[in-house]
Each structure stands twice: as C-alpha cells, then as structure tokens.
C-alpha positions in Angstrom: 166.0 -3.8 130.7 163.7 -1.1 131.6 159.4 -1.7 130.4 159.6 2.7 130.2 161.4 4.3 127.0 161.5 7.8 128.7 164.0 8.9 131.4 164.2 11.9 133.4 168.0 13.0 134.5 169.3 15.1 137.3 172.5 16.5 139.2 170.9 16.6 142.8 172.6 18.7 145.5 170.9 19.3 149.3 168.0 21.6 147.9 166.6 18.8 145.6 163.5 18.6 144.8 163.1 15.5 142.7 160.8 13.8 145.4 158.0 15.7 143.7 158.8 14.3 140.4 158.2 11.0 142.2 154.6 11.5 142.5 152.1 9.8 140.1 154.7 8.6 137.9 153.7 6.5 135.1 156.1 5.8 131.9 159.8 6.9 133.0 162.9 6.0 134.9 165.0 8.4 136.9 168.6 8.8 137.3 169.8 10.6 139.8 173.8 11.9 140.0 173.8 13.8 143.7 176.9 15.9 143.6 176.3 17.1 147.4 177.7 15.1 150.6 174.4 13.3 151.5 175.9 9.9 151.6 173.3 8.1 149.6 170.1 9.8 151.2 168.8 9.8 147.6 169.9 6.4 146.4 166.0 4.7 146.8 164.8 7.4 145.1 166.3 7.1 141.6 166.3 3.7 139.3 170.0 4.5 139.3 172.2 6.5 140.9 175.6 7.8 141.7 177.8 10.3 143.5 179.3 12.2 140.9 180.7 16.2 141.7 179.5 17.9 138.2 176.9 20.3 136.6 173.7 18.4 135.0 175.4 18.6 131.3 178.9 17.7 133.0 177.6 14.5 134.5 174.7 13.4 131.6 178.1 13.6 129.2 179.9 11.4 131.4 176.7 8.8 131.2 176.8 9.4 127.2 180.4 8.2 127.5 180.4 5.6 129.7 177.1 3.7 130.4 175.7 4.5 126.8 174.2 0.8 127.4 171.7 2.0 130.0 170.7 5.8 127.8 170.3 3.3 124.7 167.2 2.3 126.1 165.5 5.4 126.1 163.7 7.2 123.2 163.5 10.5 125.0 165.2 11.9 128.0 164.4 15.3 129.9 167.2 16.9 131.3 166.2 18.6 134.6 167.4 21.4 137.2 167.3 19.9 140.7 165.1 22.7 141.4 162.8 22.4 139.3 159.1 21.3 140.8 156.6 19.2 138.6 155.0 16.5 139.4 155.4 12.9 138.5 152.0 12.7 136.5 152.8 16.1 134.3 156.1 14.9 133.6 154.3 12.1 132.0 152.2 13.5 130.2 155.3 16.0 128.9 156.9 12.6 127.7 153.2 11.8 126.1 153.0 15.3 124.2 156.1 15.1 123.5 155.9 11.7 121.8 153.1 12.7 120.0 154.0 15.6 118.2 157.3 13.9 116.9 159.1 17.2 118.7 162.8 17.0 118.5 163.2 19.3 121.6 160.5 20.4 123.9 159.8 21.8 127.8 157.3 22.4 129.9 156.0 26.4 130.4 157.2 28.2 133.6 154.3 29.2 136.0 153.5 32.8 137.0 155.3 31.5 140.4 158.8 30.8 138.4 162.0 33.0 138.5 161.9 33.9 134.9 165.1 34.7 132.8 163.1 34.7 129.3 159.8 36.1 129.0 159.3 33.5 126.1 159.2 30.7 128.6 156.4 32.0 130.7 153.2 30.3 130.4 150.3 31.5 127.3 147.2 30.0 129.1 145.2 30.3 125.8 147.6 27.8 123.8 148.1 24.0 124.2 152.0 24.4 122.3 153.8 27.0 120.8 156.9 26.2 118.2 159.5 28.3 119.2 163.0 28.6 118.1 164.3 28.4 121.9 164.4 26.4 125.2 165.9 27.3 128.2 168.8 24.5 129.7 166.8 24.5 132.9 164.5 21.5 131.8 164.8 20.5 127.9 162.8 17.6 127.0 164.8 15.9 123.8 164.7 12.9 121.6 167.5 10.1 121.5 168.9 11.6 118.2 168.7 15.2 119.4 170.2 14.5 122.7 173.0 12.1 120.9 173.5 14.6 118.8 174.6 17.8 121.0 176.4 15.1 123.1 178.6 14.2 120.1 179.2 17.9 119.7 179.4 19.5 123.6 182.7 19.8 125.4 182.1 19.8 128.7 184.4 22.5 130.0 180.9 24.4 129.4 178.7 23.7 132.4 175.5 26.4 132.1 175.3 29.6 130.5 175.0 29.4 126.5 174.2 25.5 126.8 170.9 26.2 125.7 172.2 28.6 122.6 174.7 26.0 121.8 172.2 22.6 121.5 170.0 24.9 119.4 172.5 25.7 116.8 174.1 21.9 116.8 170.4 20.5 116.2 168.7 23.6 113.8 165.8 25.0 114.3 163.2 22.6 112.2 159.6 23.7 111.1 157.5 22.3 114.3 160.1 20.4 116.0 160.9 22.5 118.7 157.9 23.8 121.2 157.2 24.8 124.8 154.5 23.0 125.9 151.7 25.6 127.6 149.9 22.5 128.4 152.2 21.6 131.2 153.1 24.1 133.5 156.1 24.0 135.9 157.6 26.0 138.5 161.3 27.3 138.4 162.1 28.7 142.2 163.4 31.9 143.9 166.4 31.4 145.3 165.4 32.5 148.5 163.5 29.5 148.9 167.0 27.6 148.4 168.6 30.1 151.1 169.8 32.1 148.6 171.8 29.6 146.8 172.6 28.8 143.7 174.3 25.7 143.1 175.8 26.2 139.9 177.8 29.4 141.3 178.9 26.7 143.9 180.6 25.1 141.1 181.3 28.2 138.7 180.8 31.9 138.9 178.3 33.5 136.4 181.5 35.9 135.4 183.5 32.5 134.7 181.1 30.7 132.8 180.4 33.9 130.5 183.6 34.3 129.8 184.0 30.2 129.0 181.1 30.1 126.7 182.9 33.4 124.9 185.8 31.1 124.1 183.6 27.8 123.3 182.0 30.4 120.8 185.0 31.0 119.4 186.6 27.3 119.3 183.4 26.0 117.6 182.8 28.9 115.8 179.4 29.6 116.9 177.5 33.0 116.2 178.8 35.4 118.2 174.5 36.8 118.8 171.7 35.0 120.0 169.1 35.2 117.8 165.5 36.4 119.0 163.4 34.7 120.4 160.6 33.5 118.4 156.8 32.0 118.4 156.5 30.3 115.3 152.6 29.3 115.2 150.8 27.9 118.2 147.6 25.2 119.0 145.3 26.6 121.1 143.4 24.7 123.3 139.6 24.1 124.3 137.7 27.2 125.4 136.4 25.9 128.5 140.7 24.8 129.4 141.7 28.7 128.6 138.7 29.6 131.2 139.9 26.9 133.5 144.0 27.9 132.7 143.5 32.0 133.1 141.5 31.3 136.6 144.6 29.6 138.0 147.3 31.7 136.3 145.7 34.3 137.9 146.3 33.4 141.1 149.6 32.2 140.4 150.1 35.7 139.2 149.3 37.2 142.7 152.0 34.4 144.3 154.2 35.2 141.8 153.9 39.3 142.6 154.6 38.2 146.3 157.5 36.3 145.4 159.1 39.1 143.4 159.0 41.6 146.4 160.0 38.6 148.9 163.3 37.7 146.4 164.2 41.3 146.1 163.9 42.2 150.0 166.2 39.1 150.5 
C-alpha cells in the first residue's frame, strides 16, 4: 500500500526524460511502461514498471483494466509525455494546487521554451490559474473520478490526436473545475532535441490517427468541431511573483526565439 495518494504515469521510449521528474519528489509514485528495447534500464526508476509496446493512453487503459488494485490507491493521477521536463518538486506542488482547488482536470503551463500546438497553453506570468475549457493530452493532471470516467468511455484504437477533445466532452466542462496552472511552468521539447523523432509517429502516422479519431467521432457520436478555446476567469498572483515570473519568461522567450529558428533549420 502506497503512504502517497498521487501518481504520475508514463509510456517511456529511449528519449525519456522522466529522470527529471525524479528530482525533489515529495507526495507521488511513478509508473513507468517503457515501450522501447532498453531491457529494464528504467526499472529502478519507477515504483512500478513494465515493458509494454503502446501509446500513454493505450497502456494507462490496460492498467485501468487489469491492475485497477494498484490505480485504486490514488486520488489523482497525471498522465505524462515521456518528453515532457519538470521537475520532481513542481510536479508536487501541481498535485498540491491541484488538490486544493477541487479541479477535476488540470496541467501545468508550457514555458516560452515549449513546442507549442495551442497558444492557450502557453504560460500568462501575471496569473496563478486560469479556468479554461481545454487541456492538451500531453500532460493532463485528473482526479480518480475524471480519469475513471474517460477510461470507462475511451476505446483504445485512439492513441493521440483528439484524446484531449474526447476526455473533455466525456467529463463536461464544469464552472472552475478545469484550469492550467500558470503557477507551474513546464517545458514541452523540439523535436530536434529528440533527433527529430517523434515517437508517437513511430507507432502511428499523424494522417492515420486523424483519420481514426474521424471515425471514433463518428461511432461515439462526438461533435464533429472543437469548440474554442476559452479563459473563463483567472487568479492572479502576488505582484512582486508577476515581477519575478515576467523577468524569467523573458528570458525564456529569447531561448524559445532560438529554438524556433534551430527546429525550423533542422
């Protein structure tokens, strides 16, 4: 029986990066599935572990249906890209925040050093959290009943794209339930710092996995549009943390510029 009631998930292939999340670590677990050919180089890492081929949604359904003795000891589980780079001590405090404002479904903010695919996501330095009616697959923090929830609901022939559309819809969009967290910042890579690779197209072309969530959309009869993207109402924080937070976002900023030119050179 574990003394944490959060967890923090993961599909990890050769560019993982979960040995960041390891550091300062104070109130979760971690599972890791690796679905590369490492032979157990991540195995001390984790709390548990397996070698499982599979997307992150893929192999956390497979947990939901078979070792729903070890997720039924979490409260709330965050569901992250193998990429993704935060460190132990924020994701703690994401499972804190979280916690504490009774959010359904939560992440962190991307950094002005992220890959960004919705401008939503990027980080407000001037706010604390922001209740939203989206969050992006690539690290959704949820409670037991949301999670449970979609899991009841997803059909895992749908591995990425629309995911995030899809546990939206299943769990409604609630007055203050759903928020990126500007609080906690994290950074979503280039893909030239992973050689150029994404895994997911490793397991499923972008073209292929449009064209599934097309038919999931259909077979569940889900709205055929994504709604926009909205900012409900927000908390702002402190003064002297917006002074502190614009001073290091702008330098992030100039990294970020950098990284831009670098990812379209290569």
């Amino acid at each position: 029986m574990s003394k944490y009631k959060n967890l923090v998930f993961a599909s990890v292939g050769d560019y993982s990066n979960h040995h960041y999340w390891l550091k300062g670590k104070t109130n979760f677990d971690l599972y890791l599935i690796s679905y590369s050919n490492n032979n157990g180089e991540y195995r001390n890492d984790a709390d548990y572990y397996l070698e499982r081929k599979g997307s992150k949604f893929q192999n956390f359904y497979y947990l939901f249906k078979t070792q729903r003795n070890i997720l039924d000891q979490y409260d709330q589980f965050l569901l992250l890209d193998d990429d993704i780079i935060i460190s132990g001590v924020n994701i703690s405090k994401l499972f804190d925040i979280n916690k504490k404002y009774n959010l359904f479904i939560s992440q962190p903010a991307f950094d002005k050093k992220s890959k960004i695919s919705h401008p939503i996501t990027v980080v407000k330095p001037r706010y604390f959290i922001r209740y939203t009616n989206f969050i992006e697959l690539n690290c959704p923090l949820f409670n037991k009943n949301s999670i449970y929830k979609f899991m009841d609901t997803y059909d895992p022939v749908l591995i990425g794209y629309g995911i995030d559309y899809w546990f939206i819809n299943v769990i409604g969009v609630h007055k203050k339930k759903i928020a990126i967290i500007d609080e906690i910042t994290c950074t979503n890579p280039y893909n030239f710092f992973k050689n150029n690779v994404r895994e997911i197209d490793t397991l499923q072309g972008q073209e292929t996995r449009i064209k599934i969530w097309h038919e999931v959309q259909n077979k569940y009869n889900l709205p055929k549009y994504q709604e926009e993207q909205i900012v409900f109402e927000c908390i702002k924080k402190p003064i002297i943390k917006v002074i502190k937070a614009y001073i290091t976002n702008y330098y992030k900023s100039i990294i970020g510029i950098i990284y831009k030119i670098i990812n379209k050179l290569f």
